[in-house]
N, C-alpha and C positions, 0 to 999 in steps of 0.2 A: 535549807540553803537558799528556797529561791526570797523567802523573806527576808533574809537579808542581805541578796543582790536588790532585790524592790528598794529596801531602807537606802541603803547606798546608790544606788540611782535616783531616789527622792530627794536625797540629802547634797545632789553633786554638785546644783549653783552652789550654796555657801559651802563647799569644798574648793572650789573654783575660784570665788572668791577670798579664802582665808589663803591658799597658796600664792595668790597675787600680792596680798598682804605681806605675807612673810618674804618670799622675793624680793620686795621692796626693803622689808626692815633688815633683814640680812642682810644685803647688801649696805643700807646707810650706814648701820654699826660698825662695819671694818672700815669702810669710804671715810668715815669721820677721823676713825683713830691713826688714819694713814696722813688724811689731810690736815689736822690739827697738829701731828707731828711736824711734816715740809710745814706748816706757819709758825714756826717755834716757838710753839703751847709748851710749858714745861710737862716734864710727866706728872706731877703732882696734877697742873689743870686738866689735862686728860682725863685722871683718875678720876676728880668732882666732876666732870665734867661725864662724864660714864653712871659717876654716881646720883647723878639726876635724873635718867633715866630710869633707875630704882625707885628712886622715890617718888616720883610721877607715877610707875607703878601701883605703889603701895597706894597712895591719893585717889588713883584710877580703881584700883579695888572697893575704896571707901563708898564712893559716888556714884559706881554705874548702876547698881542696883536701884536707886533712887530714879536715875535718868529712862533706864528702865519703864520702871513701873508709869513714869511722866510720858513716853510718848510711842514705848513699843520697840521691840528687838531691832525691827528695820528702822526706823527713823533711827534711834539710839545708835544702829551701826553706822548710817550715814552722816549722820554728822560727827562724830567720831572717825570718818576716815577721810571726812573732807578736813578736819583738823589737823588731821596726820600729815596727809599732803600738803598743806598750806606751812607748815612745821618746816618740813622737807625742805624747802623753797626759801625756805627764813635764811638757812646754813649760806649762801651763796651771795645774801642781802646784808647780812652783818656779820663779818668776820672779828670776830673775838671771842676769848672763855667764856666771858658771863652771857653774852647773847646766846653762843652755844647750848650752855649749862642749862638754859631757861627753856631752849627748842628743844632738850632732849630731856626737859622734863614733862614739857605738854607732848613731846609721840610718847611719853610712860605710860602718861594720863590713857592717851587715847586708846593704846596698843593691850595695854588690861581691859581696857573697857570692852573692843572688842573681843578680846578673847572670850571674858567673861560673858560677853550676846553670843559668840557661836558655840559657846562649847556647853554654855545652858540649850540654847537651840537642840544642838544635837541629844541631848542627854535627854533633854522632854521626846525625842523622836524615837528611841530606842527603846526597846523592850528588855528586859531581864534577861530574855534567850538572846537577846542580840548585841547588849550593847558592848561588852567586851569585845565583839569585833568590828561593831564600829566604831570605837573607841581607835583601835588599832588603826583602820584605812586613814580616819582621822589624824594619828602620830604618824604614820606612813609619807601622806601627804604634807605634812609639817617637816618632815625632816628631808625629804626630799627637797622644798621648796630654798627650806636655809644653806641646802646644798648650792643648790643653782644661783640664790643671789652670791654665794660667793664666788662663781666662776664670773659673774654678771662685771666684776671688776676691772678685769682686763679690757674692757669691750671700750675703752676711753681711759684718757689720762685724770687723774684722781685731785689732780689739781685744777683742771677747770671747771667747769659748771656742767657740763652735759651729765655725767653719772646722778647727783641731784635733781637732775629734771627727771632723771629716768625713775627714780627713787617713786618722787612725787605723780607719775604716769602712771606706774605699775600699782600704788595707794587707792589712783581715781578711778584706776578701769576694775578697780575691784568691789567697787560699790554698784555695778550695773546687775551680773550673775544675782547677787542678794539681793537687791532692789525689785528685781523682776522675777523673782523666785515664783512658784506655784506652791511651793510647801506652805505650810499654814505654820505662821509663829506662834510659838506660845504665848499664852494669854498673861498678861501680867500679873507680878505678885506682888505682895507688902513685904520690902526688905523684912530679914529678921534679922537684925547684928548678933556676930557671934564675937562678945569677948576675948582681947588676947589671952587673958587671966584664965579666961575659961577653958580656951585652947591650950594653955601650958598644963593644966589637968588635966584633961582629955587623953593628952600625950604628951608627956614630957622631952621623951629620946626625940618622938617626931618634932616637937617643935625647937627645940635645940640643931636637930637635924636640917632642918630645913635650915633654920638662920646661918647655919655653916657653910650650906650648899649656896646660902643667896651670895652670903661673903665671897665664896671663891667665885663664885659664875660671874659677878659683878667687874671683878677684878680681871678676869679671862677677857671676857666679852670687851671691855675698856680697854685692856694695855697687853692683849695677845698680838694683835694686828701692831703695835708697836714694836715689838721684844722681837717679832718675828724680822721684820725691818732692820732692826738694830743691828742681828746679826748676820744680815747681808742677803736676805732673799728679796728677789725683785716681783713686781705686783702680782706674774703668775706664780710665784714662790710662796707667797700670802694667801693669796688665795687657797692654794692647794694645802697648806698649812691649819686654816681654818675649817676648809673641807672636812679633811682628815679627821680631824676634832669632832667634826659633827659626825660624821661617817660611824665612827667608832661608837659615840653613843648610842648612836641607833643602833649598831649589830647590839651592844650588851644587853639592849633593854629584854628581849626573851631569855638570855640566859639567864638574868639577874633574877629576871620574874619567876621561874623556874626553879632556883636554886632556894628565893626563899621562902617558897613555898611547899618546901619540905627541909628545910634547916631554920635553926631561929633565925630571925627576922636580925634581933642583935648583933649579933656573931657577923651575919652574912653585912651589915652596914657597916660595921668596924674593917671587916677584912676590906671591904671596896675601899673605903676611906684611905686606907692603906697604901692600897695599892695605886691609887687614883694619886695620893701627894708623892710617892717615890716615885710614880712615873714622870709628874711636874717637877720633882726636883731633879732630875734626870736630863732633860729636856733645858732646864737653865743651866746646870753645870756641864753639860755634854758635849 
């Protein structure tokens, strides 16, 4: 036990940091879908407009391994979140879809990228006997943190520029903790690319699986904070709406891990599936 309270007290700046991060980015993804709505973005631009941040992602996957190995975990995350933040900051300087579409494809970029630095980070930190719980304080503190940026909402009106500053605040004080770490980063590697081709052998259900899961979270994440609006909740109605959402995830994730870890794996993904679109079809017809 006590190694891994040590692990997790060694690991707490970039804990500290990745929470300030996500804060931030929880909160811009609703802030955006709320205020692109009041500047009447169709929902269609929304939609691309949500969907550039996917694909910034995917992009962000490609590259940070490379950026990486070029100049180091820390450097690599600092620039990457001085990116994020500068992104942030764009939204308030150019109002339209496609400027939009374009700032919320470089935070994709960047917001993979760091992920990809701290949760390599952590994983090189962790032992076999540990890392399953650190892995946990790790999703602990991530779902907490998307909690709070969405109460972060109400705290200003969503149409003017303060919540974007704060966006871009909460991005740059999160490069200080990691910057000034004492933990030792891991030494760099030589990407290895792993084929998508290869991936669909590997796992087929998973990789099918996953691209289902990108498809709906895509679509949530983009045009939930709209739908929510639509039908008449006001910005703490939203908020607490998105909350919920997240809240929820996080209770299921032990039981889910649990369940399929003594039932087939299949089974137990079909019934979630299941149950996870009748609850969203519920939820729109309701």
């Amino acid at each position: 036990m006590n190694s891994v309270r040590e692990q997790i007290v060694s690991i707490s700046s970039l804990l500290v940091g990745m929470s300030m991060l996500l804060i931030g980015n929880s909160l811009q993804g609703t802030l955006l879908a709320i205020r692109a709505a009041g500047e009447q973005f169709s929902s269609n631009a929304i939609g691309i407009m949500a969907s550039g941040y996917f694909l910034g992602f995917v992009v962000g996957t490609m590259i940070t391994a490379y950026l990486i190995e070029r100049a180091g975990h820390i450097r690599a995350f600092t620039a990457l979140a001085s990116l994020a933040s500068a992104s942030a900051l764009g939204h308030i300087i150019l109002i339209d879809p496609i400027s939009w579409t374009i700032f919320r494809a470089i935070s994709g970029v960047c917001f993979a990228g760091i992920y990809m630095v701290i949760e390599s980070w952590l994983n090189e930190r962790a032992t076999n006997e540990t890392r399953g719980q650190v892995l946990a304080a790790y999703m602990a503190v991530n779902l907490l943190s998307l909690t709070v940026g969405q109460f972060l909402l109400s705290t200003s009106d969503p149409h003017g520029y303060v919540l974007f500053c704060l966006v871009s605040i909460l991005v740059s004080i999160a490069i200080i903790p990691v910057s000034i770490t004492r933990t030792i980063a891991p030494a760099p590697q030589k990407p290895r690319p792993l084929p998508i081709r290869r991936l669909f052998k590997i796992s087929p259900l998973g990789f099918i699986g996953c691209f289902a899961y990108g498809l709906a979270m895509g679509a949530f994440w983009g045009l939930a904070p709209v739908f929510a609006g639509n039908v008449g909740l006001d910005i703490d109605g939203v908020a607490l709406f998105m909350s919920l959402c997240i809240l929820g995830g996080g209770l299921m994730q032990w039981p889910m891990g649990w369940i399929s870890d003594h039932f087939d794996r299949r089974l137990v993904l079909l019934i979630g599936c299941l149950l996870s679109g009748g609850m969203a079809f519920l939820v729109a017809t309701g």
